[in-house]
DOSE-307715 format. One line per field, with one value per residue (C-alpha): residue in one letter; x, y, z. Coordinates in steps of 0.02 Angstrom, whole numbers, plus 32768, in hexadecimal, padded with zeros to 4 digits. Layout:
<sites>
pamar = (A ...)
xx = (X ...)
yy = (Y ...)
zz = (Z ...)
</sites>
This chain:
<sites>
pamar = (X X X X X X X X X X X X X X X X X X X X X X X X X X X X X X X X X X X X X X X X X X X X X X X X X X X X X X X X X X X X X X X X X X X X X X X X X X X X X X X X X X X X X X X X X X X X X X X X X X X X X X X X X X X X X X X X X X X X X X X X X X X X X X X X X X X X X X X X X X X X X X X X X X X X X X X X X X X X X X X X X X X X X X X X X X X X X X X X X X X X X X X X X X X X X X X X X X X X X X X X X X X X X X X X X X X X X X X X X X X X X X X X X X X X X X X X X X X X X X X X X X X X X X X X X X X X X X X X X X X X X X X X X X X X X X X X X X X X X X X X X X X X X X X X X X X X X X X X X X X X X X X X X X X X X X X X X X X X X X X X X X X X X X X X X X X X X X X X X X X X X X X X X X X X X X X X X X X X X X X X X X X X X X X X X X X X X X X X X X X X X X X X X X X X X X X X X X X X X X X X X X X X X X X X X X X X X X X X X X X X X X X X X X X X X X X X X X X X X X X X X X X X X X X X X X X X X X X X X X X X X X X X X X X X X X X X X X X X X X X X X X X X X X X X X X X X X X X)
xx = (23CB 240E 23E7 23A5 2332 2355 22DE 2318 2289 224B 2182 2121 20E1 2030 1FC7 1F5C 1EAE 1E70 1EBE 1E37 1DFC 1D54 1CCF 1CE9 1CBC 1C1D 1C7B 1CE2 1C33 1BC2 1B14 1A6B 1A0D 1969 1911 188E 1900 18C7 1946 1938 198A 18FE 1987 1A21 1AB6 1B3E 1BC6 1C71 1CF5 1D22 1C84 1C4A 1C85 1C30 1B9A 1B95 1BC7 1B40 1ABE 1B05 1ADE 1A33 1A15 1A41 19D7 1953 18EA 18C7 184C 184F 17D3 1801 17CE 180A 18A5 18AF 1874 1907 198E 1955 194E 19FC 1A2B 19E4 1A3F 1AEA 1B03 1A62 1A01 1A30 1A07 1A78 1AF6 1AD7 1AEA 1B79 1BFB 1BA8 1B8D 1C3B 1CA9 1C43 1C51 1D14 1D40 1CDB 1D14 1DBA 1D87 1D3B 1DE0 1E5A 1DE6 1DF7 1EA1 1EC0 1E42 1EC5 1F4E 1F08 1EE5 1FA1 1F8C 203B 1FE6 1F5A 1FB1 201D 1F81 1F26 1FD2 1FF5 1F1A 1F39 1FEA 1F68 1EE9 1F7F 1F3E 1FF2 1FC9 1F88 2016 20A7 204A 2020 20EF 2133 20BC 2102 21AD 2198 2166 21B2 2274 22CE 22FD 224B 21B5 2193 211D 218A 2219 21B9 215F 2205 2222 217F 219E 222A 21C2 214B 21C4 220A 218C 2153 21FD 2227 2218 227A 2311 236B 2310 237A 2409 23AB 2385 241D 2487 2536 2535 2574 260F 25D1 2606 259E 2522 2535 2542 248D 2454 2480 243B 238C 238C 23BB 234A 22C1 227C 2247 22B3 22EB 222C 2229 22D6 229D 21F0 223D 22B5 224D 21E5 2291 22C9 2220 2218 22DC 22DB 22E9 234B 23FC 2424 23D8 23E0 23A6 237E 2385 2358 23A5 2410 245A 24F1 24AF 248B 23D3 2441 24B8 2435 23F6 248D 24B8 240A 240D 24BA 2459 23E5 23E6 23E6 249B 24A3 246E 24DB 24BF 24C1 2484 2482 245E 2440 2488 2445 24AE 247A 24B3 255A 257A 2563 25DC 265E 265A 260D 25BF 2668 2666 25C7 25F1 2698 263D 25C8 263C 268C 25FB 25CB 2684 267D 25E2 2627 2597 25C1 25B0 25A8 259F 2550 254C 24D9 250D 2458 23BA 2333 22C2 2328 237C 2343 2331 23E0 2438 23F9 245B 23DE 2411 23A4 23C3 23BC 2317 22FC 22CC 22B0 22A8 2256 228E 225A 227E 21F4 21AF 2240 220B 21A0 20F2 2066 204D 20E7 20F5 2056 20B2 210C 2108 21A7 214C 20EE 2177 21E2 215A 213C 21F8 21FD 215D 21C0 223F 21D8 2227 21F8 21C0 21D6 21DC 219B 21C1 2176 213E 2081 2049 1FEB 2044 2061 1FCE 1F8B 1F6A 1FDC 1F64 1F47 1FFE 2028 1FB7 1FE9 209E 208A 2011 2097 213B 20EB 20E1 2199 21DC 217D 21C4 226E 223E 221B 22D1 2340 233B 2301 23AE 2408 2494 2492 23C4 23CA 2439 23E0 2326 2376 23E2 2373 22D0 22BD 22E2 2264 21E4 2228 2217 2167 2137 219F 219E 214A 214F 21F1 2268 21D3 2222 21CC 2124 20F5 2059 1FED 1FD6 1F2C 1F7F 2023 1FAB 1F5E 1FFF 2034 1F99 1F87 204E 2001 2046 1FEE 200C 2093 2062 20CE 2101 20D2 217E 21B8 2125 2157 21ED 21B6 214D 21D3 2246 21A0 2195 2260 223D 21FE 2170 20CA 20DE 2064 205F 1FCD 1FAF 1F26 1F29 1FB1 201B 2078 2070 20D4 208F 20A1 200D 1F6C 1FE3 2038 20D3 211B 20D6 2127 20EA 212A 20BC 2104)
yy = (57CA 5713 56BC 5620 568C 56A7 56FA 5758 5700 5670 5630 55C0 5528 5521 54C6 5426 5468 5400 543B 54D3 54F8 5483 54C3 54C5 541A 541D 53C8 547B 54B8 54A6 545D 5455 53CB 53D5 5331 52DE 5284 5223 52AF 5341 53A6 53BF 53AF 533A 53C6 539C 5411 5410 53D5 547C 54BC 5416 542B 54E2 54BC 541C 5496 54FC 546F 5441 54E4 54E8 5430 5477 5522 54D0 5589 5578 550B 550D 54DD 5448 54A0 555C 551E 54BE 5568 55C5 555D 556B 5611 560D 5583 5607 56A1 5645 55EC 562D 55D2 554B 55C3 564E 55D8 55A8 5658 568E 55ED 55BF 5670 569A 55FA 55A8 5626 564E 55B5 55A7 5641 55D0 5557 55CC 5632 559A 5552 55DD 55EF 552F 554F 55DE 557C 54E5 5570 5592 563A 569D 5750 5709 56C8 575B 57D1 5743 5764 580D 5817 57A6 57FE 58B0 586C 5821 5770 5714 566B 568B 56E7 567C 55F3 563A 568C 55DD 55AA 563E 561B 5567 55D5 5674 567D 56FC 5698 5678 56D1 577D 5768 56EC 575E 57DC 576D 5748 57FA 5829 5791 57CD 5878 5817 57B7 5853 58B3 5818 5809 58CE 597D 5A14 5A34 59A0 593E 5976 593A 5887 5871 58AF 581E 5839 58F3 5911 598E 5A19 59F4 595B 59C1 5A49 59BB 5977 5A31 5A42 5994 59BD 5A72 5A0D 5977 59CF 5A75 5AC7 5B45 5B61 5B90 5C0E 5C5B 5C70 5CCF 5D32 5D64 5DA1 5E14 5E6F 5E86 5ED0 5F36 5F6D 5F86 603F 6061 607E 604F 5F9B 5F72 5EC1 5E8C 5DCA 5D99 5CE1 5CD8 5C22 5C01 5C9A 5C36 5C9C 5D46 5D08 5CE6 5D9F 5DFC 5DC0 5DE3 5E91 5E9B 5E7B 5F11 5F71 601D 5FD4 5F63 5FBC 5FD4 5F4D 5F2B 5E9F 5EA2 5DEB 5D75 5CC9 5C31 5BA8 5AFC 5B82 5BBC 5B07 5AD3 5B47 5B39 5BF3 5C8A 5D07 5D4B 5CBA 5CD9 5D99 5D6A 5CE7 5D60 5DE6 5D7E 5D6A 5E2A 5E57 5DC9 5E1E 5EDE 5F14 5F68 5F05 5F23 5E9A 5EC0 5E20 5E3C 5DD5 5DF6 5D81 5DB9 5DB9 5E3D 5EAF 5F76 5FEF 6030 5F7E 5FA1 6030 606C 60F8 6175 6160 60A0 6029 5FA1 5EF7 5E7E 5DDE 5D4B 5CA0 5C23 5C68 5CC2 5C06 5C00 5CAC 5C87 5CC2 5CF1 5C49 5C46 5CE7 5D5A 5DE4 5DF8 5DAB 5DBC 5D9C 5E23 5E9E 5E5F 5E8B 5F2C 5F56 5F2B 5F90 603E 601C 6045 5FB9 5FB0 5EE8 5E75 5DC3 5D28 5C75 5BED 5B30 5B3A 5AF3 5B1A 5AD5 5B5C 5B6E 5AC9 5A49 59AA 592C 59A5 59D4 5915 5908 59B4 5976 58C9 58FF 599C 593B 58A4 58FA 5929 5880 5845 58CA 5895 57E9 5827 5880 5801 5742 56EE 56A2 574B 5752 57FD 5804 57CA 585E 58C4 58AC 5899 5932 599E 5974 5905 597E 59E6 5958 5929 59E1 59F5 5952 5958 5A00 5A77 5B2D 5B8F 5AF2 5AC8 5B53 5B0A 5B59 5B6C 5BE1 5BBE 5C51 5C8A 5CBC 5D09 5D7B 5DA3 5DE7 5E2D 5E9E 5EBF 5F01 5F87 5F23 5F09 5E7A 5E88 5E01 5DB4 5DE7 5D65 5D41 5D0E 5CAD 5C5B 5C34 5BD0 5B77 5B3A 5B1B 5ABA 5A4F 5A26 59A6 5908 58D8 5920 59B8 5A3B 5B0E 5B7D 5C31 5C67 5D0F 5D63 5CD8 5C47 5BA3 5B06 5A6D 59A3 5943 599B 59E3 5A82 5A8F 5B3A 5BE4 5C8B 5D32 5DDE 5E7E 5F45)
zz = (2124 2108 2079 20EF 2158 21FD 2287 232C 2395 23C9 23C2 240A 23B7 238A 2410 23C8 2395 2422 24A8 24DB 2582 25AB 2621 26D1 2726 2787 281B 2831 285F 28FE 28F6 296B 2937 29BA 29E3 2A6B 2B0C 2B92 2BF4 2C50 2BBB 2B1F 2AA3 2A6F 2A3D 29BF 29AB 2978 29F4 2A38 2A66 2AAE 2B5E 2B63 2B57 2BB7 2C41 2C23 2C27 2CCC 2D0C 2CB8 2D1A 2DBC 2DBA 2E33 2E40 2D52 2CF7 2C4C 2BE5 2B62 2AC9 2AEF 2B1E 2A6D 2A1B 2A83 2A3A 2971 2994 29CF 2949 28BF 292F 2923 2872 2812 27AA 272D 26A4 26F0 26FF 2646 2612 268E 2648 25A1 2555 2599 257D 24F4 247A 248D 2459 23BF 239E 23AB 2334 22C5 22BB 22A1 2223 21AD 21C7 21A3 20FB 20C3 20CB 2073 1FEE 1FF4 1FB4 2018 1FF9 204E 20D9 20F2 210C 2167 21EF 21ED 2215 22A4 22D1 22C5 2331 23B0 23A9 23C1 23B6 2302 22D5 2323 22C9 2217 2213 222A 2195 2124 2150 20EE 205A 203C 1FE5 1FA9 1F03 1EDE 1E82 1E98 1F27 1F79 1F62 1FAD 2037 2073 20A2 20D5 215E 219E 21CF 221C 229D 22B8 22E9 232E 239D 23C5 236C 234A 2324 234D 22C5 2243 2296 22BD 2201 21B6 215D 2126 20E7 2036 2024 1FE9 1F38 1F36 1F7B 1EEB 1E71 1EB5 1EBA 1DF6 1DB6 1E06 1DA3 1D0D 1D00 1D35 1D04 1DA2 1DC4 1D0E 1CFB 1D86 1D69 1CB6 1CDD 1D59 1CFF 1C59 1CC7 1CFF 1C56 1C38 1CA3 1C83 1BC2 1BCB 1C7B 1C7C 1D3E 1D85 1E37 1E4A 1EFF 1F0E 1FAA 1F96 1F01 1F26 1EBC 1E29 1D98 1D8D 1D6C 1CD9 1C54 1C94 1C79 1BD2 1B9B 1BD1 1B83 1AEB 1ADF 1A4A 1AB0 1B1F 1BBA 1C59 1CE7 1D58 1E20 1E82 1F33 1F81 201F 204F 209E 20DE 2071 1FD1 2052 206D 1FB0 1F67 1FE5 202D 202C 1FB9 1F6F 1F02 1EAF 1E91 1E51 1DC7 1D99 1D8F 1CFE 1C9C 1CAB 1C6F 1BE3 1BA6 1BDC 1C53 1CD8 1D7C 1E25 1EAF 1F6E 1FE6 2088 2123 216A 216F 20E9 217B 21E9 2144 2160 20D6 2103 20E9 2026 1FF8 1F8F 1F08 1EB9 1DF2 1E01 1DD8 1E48 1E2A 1EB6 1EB9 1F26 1EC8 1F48 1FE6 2032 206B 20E4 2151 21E5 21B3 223C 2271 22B7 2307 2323 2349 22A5 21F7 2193 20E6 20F1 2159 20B2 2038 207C 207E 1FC7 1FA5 2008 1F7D 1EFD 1E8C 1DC5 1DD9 1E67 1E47 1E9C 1E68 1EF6 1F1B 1EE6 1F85 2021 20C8 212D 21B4 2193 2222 221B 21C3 211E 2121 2102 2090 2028 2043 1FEE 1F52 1F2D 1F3A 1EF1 1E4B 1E58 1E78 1DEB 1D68 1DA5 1D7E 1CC5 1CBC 1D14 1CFE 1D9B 1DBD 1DB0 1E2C 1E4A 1E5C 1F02 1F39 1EEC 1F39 1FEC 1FEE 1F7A 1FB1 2050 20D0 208B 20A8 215E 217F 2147 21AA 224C 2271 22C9 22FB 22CC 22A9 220F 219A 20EE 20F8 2030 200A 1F67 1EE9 1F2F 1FC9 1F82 1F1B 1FBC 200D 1F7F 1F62 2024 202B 1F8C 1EE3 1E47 1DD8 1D2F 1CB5 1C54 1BB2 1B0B 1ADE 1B95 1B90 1AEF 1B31 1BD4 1B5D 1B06 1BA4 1BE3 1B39 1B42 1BED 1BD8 1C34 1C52 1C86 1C87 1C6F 1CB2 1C9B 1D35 1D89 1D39 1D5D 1D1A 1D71 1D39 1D6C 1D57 1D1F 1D86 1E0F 1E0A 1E47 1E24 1E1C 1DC7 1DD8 1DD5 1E29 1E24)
</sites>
């Protein structure tokens, strides 16, 4: 993504309002017009040029049967009949081309009108719905037309929604211009090195409280449910660069009855790969640090499988451990039944866990709902959720930031081109509110574990620390951190 925005395709210019198709001339059309002659013929004919000559043949032939008389006025009746056979009347002909033509284009005029009304209004979340409707309902021209509008008003060094409109654009052209996977690679700018990366990756966790909220939660209902057990075998299922486990092991270190043994056994993904410059090794060797700093005894297991293809034997599960496992923004990424009918990873995954018979599992997710919906309530999901998170970012780091830029395109704006652009497997952000998490949860056989008072406490406190307007709800068993009226994160742990 270039900071002067740059699209991979090319659209037409908008035609001039005037230029829509008029009714057919009457001239393209053949007429009888009947009449009282001093000739043989009862009638005078007018037709168009190329039927002409046919039927002065015919009236040749109609001269020169000696053997028929015709009477005058049957012969008059013979040809409106024919006249009413062959074009129908002026009122069919009314209905045929004016109920049919008539109405398209003010349809037309009706359509451009409104759009021309929102942009006078020059409101750009308006504008971006009033495209992605017309980009839903594959009208082009309105499209083509209202995109090279936006482009004049979304930046990435404006306002939130400007900020955010700029990205949100660059879905539209393209899924506009192609889809799957080769979008990524069409919208990628000049990738960071994965220490810039890392560096963007730890400035979002800092200035904003997101994951520090979930990691927090999640990790107060596994001490809970650990005070009293003497072997833990956590199960992370995407423990990124492992800066959820260290606050965890020193505070087990801590308990008054002796710090637990302690094993975690752990996926990958690539962005995290990529980040820290190699593989898992380097996240068991960090936390094998802190555990020896803190004597706990540690043990580190790195699985080189996908989450959505691990078996119960890739686990290694022993008998006199208690297992915790843990879902901290991941399970969004496995294909759910939309995308396959034959088999849905989230629950396959939740039923594992359930086999395991785990003391607490975890879940911390994106509060949102995009995963079966249709294109036009996706956008519109997208932009009121991400919205809200550009605009805390706005209340954490001065609008001129150098590094803020970075950090919304590499952090965030893929996940918004992703939601937009794609479809079908290459669309791997498909977030699920709370009200269907609970579902799966409770079909796969858990019940919910509510959080304890003092963890509680302490995400209040974590929540009061930001600046901003940030918002914490406690509904269903749950905790759900929000921005303003819009939730943004939900934590909740189920045995």
């Amino acid at each position: 993504m270039q900071t002067n925005m740059s699209y991979s395709c090319y659209f037409l210019q908008s035609e001039n309002l005037n230029n829509y198709p008029l009714l057919h001339n009457s001239e393209h059309y053949c007429t009888l017009e009947s009449s009282s002659t001093n000739q043989n013929s009862p009638s005078s004919l007018s037709f168009s040029p190329e039927i002409t000559p046919m039927l002065k043949q015919d009236r040749v032939e109609h001269d020169n049967e000696s053997c028929l008389t015709h009477d005058q006025d049957d012969l008059s009746n013979k040809l409106r009949e024919l006249e009413s056979a062959m074009l129908g009347s002026d009122a069919d002909i009314l209905n045929t081309y004016g109920a049919a033509m008539i109405p398209q284009e003010y349809d037309s005029f009706l359509r451009w009108g409104k759009m021309m009304e929102v942009i006078s209004r020059g409101d750009l979340k308006e504008m971006l719905c009033a495209c992605a409707k017309a980009m839903s309902e594959n009208d082009m021209e309105t499209t083509e037309w209202l995109i090279s509008e936006l482009q004049k008003m979304v930046s990435i060094s404006g306002d939130p929604v400007q900020r955010l409109g700029a990205y949100m654009l660059e879905a539209l052209v393209a899924r506009l211009a192609t889809s799957g996977s080769t979008i990524y690679n069409a919208l990628r700018c000049k990738e960071p090195t994965g220490n810039e990366l890392l560096s963007y990756m730890h400035m979002l966790y800092e200035i904003c409280p997101y994951l520090k909220f979930g990691y927090l939660s999640a990790n107060g209902s596994i001490a809970e449910a650990m005070k009293d057990e003497n072997e833990v075998h956590i199960i992370d299922f995407q423990i990124n660069q492992g800066v959820q486990w260290i606050s965890l092991i020193k505070a087990l270190a801590a308990r008054p009855n002796g710090s637990p043994k302690i094993r975690i056994t752990c996926f990958d993904d690539s962005t995290s790969a990529f980040a820290r410059g190699g593989g898992l090794n380097i996240v068991g060797e960090r936390l094998s640090r802190i555990a020896n700093s803190c004597k706990v005894q540690f043990e580190f297991h790195a699985l080189e499988v996908s989450p959505s293809e691990v078996k119960l034997d890739d686990l290694d599960i022993r008998p006199d451990e208690s297992i915790a496992v843990n879902f901290a923004m991941m399970l969004h990424h496995l294909p759910d039944e939309s995308v396959d009918s034959r088999i849905n990873h989230r629950n396959r995954l939740l039923r594992l866990a359930k086999f395991l018979s785990p003391k607490v599992v975890t879940l911390v997710e994106q509060d949102s709902n995009t995963s079966n919906l249709p294109f036009f309530p996706r956008f519109v999901e997208t932009m009121n959720y991400y919205l809200a998170v550009f605009e805390s970012i706005d209340a954490a780091l001065p609008r001129d930031h150098k590094e803020r830029i970075n950090v919304e395109q590499h952090c965030l704006a893929r996940e918004v081109v992703n939601l937009i652009a794609c479809e079908g497997a290459e669309r791997v952000e498909r977030h699920e509110s709370l009200k269907k998490w609970r579902l799966r949860f409770e079909r796969a056989g858990f019940a919910p574990y509510p959080l304890s008072s003092y963890v509680n406490s302490l995400i209040r406190q974590l929540q009061e620390s930001y600046p901003g307007q940030y918002t914490l709800e406690e509904r269903d068993d749950a905790l759900l951190l929000g921005w303003k009226n819009q939730s943004l994160i939900v934590s909740c742990a189920w045995r």
